[in-house]
N, C-alpha and C positions, 0 to 999 in steps of 0.2 A: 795638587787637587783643587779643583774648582768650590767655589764656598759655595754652602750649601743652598742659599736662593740661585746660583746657577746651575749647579746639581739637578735639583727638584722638575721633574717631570721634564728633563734635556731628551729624554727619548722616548716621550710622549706627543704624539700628535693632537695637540688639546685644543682649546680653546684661542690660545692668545697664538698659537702657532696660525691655526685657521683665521683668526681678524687680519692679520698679519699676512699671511701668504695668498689668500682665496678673493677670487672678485667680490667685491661687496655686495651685488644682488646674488649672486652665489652662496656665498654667508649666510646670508640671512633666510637664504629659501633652505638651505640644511638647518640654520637651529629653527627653524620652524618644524619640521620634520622631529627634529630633535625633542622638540619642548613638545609639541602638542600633538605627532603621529600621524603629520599630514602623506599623503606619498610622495616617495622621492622620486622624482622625474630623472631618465637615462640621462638627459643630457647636461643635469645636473652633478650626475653622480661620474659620467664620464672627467668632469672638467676637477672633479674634488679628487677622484680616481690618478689623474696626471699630476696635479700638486701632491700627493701625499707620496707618491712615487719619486717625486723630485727630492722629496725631504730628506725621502728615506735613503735614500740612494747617498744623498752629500754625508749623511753620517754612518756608510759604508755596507747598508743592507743591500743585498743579491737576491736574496728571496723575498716571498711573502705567502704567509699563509691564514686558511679562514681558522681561528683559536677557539673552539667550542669545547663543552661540556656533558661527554655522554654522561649515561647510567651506569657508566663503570666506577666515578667517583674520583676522577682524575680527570683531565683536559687532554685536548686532541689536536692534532695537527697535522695535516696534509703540505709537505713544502713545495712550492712551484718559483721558479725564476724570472725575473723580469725579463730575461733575452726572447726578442727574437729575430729569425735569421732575415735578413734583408737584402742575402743574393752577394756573388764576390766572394763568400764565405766570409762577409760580415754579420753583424750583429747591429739590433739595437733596441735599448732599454723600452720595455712598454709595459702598462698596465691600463687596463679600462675601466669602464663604469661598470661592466655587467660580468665583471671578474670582481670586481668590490664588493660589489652589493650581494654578489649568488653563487656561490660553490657546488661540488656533487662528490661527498664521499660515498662509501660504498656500506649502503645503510645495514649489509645483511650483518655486516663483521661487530655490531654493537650490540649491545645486549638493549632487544624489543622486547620480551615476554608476552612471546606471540603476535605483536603486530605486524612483524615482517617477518618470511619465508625466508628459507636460506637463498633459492633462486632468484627472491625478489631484492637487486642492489641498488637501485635508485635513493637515494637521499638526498636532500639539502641543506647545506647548511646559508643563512640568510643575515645579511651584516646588521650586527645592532649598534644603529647610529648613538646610545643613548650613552655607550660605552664606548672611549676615546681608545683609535688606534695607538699602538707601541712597538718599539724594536727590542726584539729580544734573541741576543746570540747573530747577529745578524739577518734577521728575519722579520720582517712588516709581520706583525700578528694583528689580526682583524676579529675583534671579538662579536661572535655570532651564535644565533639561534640554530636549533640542527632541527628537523624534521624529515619522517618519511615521505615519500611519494603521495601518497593518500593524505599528509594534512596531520597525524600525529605529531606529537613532540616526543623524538627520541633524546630530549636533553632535558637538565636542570634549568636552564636561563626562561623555555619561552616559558614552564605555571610561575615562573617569579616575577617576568615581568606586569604574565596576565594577574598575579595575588596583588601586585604593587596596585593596577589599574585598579581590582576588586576594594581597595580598602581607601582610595582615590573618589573615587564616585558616592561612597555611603559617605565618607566622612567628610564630604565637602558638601552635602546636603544637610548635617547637622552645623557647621559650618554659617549655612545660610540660613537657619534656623538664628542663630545668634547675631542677627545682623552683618555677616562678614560676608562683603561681598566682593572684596580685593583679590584675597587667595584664587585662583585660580587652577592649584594641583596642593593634594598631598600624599607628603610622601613618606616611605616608611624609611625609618634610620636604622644603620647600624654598625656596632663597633666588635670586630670578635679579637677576644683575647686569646691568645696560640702558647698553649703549651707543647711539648718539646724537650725528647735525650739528646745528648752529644757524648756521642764515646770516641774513641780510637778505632779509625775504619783499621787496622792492621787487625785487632780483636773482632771486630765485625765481620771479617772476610774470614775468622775461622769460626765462626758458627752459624752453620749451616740452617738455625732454624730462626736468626733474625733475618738471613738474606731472602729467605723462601717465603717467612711470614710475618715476619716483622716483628715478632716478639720469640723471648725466650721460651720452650718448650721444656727445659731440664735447667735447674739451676738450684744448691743449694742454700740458704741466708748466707750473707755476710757477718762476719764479726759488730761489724757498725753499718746503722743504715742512718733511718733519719731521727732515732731516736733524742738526739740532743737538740735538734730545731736549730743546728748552724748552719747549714747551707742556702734556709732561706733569705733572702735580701744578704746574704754575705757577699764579701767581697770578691768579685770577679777574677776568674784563676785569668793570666796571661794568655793562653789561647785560646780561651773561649772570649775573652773581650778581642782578641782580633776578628774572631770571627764577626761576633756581632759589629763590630764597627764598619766592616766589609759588606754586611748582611745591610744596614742601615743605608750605605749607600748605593747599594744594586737595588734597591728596595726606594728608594727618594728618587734613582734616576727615573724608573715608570712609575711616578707619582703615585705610588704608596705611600701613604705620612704615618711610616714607623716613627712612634712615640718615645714609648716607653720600652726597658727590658732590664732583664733582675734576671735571679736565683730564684727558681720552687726550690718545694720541699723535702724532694727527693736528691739524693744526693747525684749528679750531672746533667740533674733537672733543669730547665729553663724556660723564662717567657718572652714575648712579646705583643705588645699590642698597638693599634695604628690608633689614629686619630678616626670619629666616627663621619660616614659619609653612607651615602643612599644605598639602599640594600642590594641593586642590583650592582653598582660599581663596589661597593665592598667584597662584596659577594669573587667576583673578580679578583681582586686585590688579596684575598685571604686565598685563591689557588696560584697565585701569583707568587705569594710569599711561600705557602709550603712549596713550592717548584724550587723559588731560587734557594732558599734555603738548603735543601738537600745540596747544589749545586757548589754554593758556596763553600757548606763542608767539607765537600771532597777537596776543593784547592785547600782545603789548612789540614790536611791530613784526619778528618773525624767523620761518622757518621751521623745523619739527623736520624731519629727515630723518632716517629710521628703516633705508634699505635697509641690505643689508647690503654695499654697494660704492659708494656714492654718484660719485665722484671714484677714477680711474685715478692710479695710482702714489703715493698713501697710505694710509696702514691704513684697511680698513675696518671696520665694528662687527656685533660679535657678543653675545651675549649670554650671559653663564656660569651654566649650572643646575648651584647646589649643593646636591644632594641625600642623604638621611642616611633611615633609618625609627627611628621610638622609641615607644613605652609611651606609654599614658594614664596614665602612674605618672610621666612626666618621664624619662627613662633612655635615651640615646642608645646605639644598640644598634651603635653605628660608634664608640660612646668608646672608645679601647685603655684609659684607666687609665695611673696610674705604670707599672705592669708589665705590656706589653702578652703579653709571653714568659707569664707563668700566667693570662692571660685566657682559658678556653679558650672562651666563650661570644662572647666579642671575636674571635678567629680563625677559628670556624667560619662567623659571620657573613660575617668579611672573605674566606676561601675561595668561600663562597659568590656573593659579587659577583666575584670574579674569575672563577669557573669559567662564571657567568651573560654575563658582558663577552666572554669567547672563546666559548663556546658560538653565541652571538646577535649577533656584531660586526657582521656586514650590517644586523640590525636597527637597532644602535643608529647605523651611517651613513644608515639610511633615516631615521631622524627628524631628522637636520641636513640633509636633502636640498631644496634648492633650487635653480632658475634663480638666483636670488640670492645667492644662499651657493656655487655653484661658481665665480662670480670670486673670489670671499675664501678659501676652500679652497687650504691647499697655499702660500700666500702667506707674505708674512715676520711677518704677523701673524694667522696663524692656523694649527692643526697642517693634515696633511697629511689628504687624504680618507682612511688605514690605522688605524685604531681600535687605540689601545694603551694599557695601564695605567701611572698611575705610583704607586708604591707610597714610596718614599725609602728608604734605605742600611738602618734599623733594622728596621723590619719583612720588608723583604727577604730582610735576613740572618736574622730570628727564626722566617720558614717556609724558609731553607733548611737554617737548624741543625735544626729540626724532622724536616724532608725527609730530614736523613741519621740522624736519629734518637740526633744530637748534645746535649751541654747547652747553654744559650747563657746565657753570663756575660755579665750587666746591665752596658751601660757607664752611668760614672759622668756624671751631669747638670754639663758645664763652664758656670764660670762667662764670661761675651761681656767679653773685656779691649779697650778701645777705647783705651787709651793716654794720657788725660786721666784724673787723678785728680781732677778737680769733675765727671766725670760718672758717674752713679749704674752700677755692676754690677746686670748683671741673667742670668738661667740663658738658655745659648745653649740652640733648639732641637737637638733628638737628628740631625733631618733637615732638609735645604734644601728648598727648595720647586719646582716646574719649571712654569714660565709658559708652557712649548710642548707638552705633552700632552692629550691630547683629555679626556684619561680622569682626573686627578689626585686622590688623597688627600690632605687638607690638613689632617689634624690630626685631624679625627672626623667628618668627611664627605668625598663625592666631588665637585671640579667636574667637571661638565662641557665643557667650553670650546669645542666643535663648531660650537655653535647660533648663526644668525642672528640680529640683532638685531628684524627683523622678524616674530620667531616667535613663535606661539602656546607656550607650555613646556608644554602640554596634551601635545602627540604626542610627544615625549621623555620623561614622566614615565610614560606610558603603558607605554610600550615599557622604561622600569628598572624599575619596579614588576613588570610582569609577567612580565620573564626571569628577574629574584629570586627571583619568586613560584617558578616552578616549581625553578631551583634546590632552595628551599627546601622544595619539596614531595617533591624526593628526596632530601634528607638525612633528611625527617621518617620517608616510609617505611623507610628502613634504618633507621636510630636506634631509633625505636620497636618493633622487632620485635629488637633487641640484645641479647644475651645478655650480656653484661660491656659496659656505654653506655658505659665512661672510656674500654676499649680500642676503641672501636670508633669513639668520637671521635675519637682521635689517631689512628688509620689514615683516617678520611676528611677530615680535615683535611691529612695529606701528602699521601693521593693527589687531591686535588684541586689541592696546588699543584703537585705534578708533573703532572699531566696538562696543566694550564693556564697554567703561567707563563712559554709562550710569548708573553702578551698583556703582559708586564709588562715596563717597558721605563723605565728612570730617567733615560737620557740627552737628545741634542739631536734632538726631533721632527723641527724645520725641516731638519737634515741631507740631501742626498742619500745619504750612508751608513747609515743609518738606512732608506731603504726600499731597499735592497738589504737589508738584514738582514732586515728584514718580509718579504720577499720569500721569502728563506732562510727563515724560520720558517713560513711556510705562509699568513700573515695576509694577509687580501682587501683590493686597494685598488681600492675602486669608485667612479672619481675623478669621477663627471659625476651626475646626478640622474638620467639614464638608465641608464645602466649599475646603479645602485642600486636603484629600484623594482621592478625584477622579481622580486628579491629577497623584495619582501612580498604575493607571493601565490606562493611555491614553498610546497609541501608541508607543511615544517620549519615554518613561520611560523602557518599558516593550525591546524595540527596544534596548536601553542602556545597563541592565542589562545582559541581557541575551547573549549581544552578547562579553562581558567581564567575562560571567562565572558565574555571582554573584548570582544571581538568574536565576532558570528556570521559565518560565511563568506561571505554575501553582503555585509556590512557591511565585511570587507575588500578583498573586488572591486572593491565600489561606491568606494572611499577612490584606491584604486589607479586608477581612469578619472577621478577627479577630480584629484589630483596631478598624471597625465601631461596631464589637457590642459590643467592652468593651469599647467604647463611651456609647451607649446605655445601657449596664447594669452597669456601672458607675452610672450615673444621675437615671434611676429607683432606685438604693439603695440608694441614698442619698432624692429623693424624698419620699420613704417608711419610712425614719428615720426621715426625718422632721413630718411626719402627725402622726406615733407613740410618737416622744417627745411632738408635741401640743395636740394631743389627753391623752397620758400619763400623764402628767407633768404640761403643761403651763393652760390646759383649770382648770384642778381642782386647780393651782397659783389661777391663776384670780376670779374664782368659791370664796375661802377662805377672799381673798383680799377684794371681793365687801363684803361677809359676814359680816365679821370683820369691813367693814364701814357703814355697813346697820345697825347692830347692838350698833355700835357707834352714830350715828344717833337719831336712836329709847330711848336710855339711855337720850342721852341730852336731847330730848321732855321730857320726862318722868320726868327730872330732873328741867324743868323750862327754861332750858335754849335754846337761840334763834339764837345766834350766828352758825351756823351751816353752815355756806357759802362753806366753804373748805373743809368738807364731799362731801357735795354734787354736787361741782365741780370735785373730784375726782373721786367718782361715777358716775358719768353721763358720764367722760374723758374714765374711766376704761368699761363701758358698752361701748359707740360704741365704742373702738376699741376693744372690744372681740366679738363684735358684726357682726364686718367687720372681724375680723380673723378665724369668724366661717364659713363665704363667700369663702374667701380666701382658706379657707380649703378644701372647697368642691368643689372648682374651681379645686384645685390640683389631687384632690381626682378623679377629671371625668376624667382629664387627662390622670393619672395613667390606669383607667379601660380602656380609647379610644389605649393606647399606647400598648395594648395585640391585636390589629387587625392585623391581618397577611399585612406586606407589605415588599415591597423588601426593604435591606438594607441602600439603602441609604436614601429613601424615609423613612424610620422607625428612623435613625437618627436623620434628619432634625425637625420631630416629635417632637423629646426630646429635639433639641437647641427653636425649634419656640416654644411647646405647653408646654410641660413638664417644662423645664428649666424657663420659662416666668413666669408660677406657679409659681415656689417655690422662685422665686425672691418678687413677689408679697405679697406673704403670709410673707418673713421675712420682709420686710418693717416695715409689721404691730406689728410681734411678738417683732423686734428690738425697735418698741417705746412705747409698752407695758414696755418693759423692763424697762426703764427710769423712768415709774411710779409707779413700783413695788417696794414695801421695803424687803429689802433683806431677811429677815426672810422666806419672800414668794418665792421668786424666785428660782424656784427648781436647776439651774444650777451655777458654779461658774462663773464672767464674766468676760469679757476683762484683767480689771483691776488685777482682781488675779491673772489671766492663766498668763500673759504677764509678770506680776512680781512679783511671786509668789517663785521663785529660789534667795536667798540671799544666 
């Protein structure tokens, strides 16, 4: 194997590849393009078009295709081949400029929500220079923008790059408010951390309701879960470290900088997280990674499981965006510095993301909004659906000494005494950190911790960037038009944390006292993805987006009919595959089960013998509840048939969280405590117990 500085981005066409292989005026007119959005001229892109073709080709690519992002929440790809025919019934390799730059999939097959016709199949997809070509599988992947015929965005990339511009232009105007007139871009950061099952794809291929939907539909507890807290940071079983070692380096060849990875909490849990980098190429890199990964599993024989609830009553996996903005100067504009107390360029930032976080908190619950993510919401391992800040003891107290227009005496940086003189001292942090906040500051960015593991971090970064943006676009109008900027700083830096630091909240998230206080404090808890949604097309929202660029108002309509019905055909498919596996599978279990003890039964009389107590307790145990799951079933089942009546969407959601989704909770109750009295012989599925730890 090649070490790892040769490894690192060998099948990325980046940077040092392009100084390196491209004409030098060529070069330079692409990172112009690049850095500052100038337009790419044909003849420019024809000549980057033939070198990137060349590249790709020497490291054995045949294809190429444009790599976007619809609104399915997955990546897309159209394949085409470099050949063409040159007569003789030869061949020969080509690619051009205006095959690089502009594709045309066939917009109708993506989910619009309304803005395109089934008739209507023109679409584009449109190369984003900002985001460096890679070979993946043999294939030139060209990561691009999708849009309809008309100028919509039918993908994730183009409102993230327009939120990046939105939060670029305000925050580089308070920027030049403080003397900085170097910076010339800022940009948003981010790092997502990926949680992550690995089972035994041989157990995965018999249960029919992880392959259809990605989590388990029936499963009774295991004997052990994660009650002992050994499998987090424990030691890495054998094949799950091949994989990861494999995963790291399919993942370093297209310059993803996989970091870190460990053991969660659940037992065949697992993490990983990269090194941070700009929101749009992260962004990338985090579909990058859930792609190989699945990919990789299957060569070590195992399954990735991405939902974000796989398995009832253990942690399931989210995904934490930690987000930060800074300088093309390097300058993290979320550093406090030693003394965050005279920062004043540090606190008006950080006012600002808190006044943006309570201003916009429905938003930022709409973009963790899922079917998926409302089992995990609210759980022991994950905050609750109420959107709140955490800020830690130091900063807290340094905007309320502010606040009362107090001094605030610098506490002294303690040395961490551990009580072993052979172990090194080192400086205790100022603050603890809080593992149960949606919202947390950790030092010089914010995580996030809301998000599903199965999530795009396209729609969340979307929605910080652009409540920042505007934030910061009203600090810039005051500021700028200030007659004395120092005093006028320090007056809108307190009145922002009084106005907003009801959103800011240090303690235990998980608490039921904690949302009684949220409660008291006026903060929205909008616990279901229904209940959330409507939210992003009220007034307040639509008034935000549109007027920062991010979205056009038909383009948030169109997002919002596409969310509620793959809420809705979400839960129909999982409803359908519960009533085929108990109709398929568990009724003829049970069917066998009772035989075999009716039969047993009948032998003992036959045989003299009287002792028969425990037949016939088991029997009698195993008939009502097949008895009750036959009810249960056909509770589900009318649902199912009521849930084809035409109604408007949101009203059709609601359907499937109240009538639909009620079922099918219902009905596993019963099939879960069937399970318990079934002997394995019988039980058509593997359980808990094996799936969970079933990887040695």
């Amino acid at each position: 194997m090649k070490n790892i500085t040769e490894l690192f981005g060998s099948m990325v066409f980046g940077d040092d590849v392009m100084r390196q292989k491209l004409p030098k005026d060529i070069y330079k007119a692409l990172k112009k393009t690049m850095l500052q959005g100038t337009h790419l001229e044909l003849d420019v892109a024809n000549v980057v078009a033939g070198v990137m073709k060349e590249w790709a080709v020497e490291r054995g690519a045949t294809h190429f295709t444009h790599w976007f992002q619809p609104m399915t929440g997955i990546t897309a790809e159209k394949h085409d081949s470099f050949i063409s025919p040159c007569g003789n019934g030869k061949i020969i390799m080509e690619f051009s400029g205006s095959e690089l730059v502009r594709g045309e999939p066939d917009a109708s097959s993506f989910p619009s929500g309304g803005l395109r016709a089934t008739f209507e199949a023109r679409g584009y997809t449109v190369w984003d220079t900002t985001s460096y070509a890679f070979i993946k599988d043999g294939t030139l992947c060209i990561p691009t923008a999708f849009c309809s015929y008309s100028g919509e965005a039918l993908d994730k990339k183009t409102p993230l790059l327009r939120s990046m511009e939105a939060v670029n232009r305000q925050a580089l105007r308070i920027l030049r408010l403080f003397g900085n007139t170097t910076a010339q871009r800022v940009v948003s950061q981010v790092g997502p951390e990926q949680e992550y099952f690995l089972i035994d794809k041989q157990m995965f291929l018999q249960r029919p309701d992880l392959i259809y939907t990605g989590r388990t539909l029936f499963g009774a507890r295991p004997p052990k879960g994660q009650e002992l807290d050994d499998h987090y940071f424990g030691s890495i079983k054998p094949r799950v470290s091949a994989f990861m070692k494999e995963l790291d380096q399919e993942l370093w060849k297209l310059g993803v900088c996989a970091k870190t990875k460990h053991n969660e909490v659940a037992p065949a849990q697992h993490e990983i997280a990269p090194v941070y980098g700009t929101a749009n190429i992260a962004t990338d890199h985090n579909q990058l990674a859930m792609e190989t990964m699945k990919v990789v599993a299957d060569k070590h024989g195992l399954a990735c499981l991405l939902h974000e609830k796989p398995f009832a009553g253990v942690n399931g996996s989210g995904k934490h965006n930690n987000w930060s903005i800074s300088t093309d100067t390097g300058i993290n504009l979320l550093e406090p510095g030693k003394t965050p107390h005279e920062n004043a360029q540090f606190l008006l930032f950080l006012v600002a993301v808190i006044k943006a976080v309570d201003d916009y908190q429905d938003l930022i619950r709409i973009s963790a909004a899922s079917s998926g993510n409302d089992h995990r919401l609210g759980a022991n391992e994950a905050p609750p659906a109420v959107i709140s800040m955490f800020l830690g003891e130091e900063l807290t107290e340094i905007l309320e000494t502010l606040e009362a227009k107090d001094n605030y005496h610098e506490k002294e940086q303690n040395q961490m005494e551990i009580g072993v003189t052979a172990l090194p001292h080192f400086a205790k942090d100022t603050t603890d950190r809080n593992r149960t906040s949606p919202f947390a500051f950790t030092g010089n960015k914010f995580e996030f911790r809301m998000l599903g593991s199965a999530f795009s971090i396209a729609g969340p970064n979307i929605v910080l960037n652009t409540i920042v943006a505007e934030t910061l676009r009203q600090l810039a109008d005051r500021l700028e038009n200030a007659e004395d900027f120092t005093a006028d700083l320090a007056h809108m830096i307190r009145k922002y944390f009084r106005e907003h630091k009801r959103i800011v909240f240090n303690g235990n998230n998980y608490s039921d006292e904690w949302l009684s206080e949220a409660a008291k404090r006026g903060l929205s808890n909008l616990k279901t993805t229904v209940d959330a949604l409507p939210q992003f097309v009220c007034e307040k929202s639509i008034d935000l987006f549109t007027a920062h660029g991010v979205f056009a108002e038909s383009e948030i309509h169109s997002r919002y009919e596409i969310l509620m019905e793959s809420y809705c055909k979400t839960i129909h498919i999982e409803a359908l595959t519960m009533v085929d596996m108990v109709k398929g599978d568990i009724i003829p279990a049970c069917v066998d089960y009772q035989s075999d003890l009716a039969n047993l039964l009948s032998q003992k009389k036959v045989c003299g013998e009287y002792d028969t107590g425990m037949e016939e307790q088991l029997l009698a145990n195993i008939s009502k509840l097949s008895s009750c799951m036959i009810k249960k079933l056909k509770t589900l089942e009318n649902a199912i048939l009521d849930s084809k009546e035409t109604r408007e969407i949101y009203e059709q959601a609601a359907f499937y969280r109240d009538r639909v989704f009620a079922a099918m909770s219902e009905l596993r109750l019963i099939v879960d405590e069937l399970e318990t009295f079934a002997p394995k012989k019988h039980w058509p599925f593997p359980t808990y117990a094996k799936l969970l730890y079933s990887v040695i």
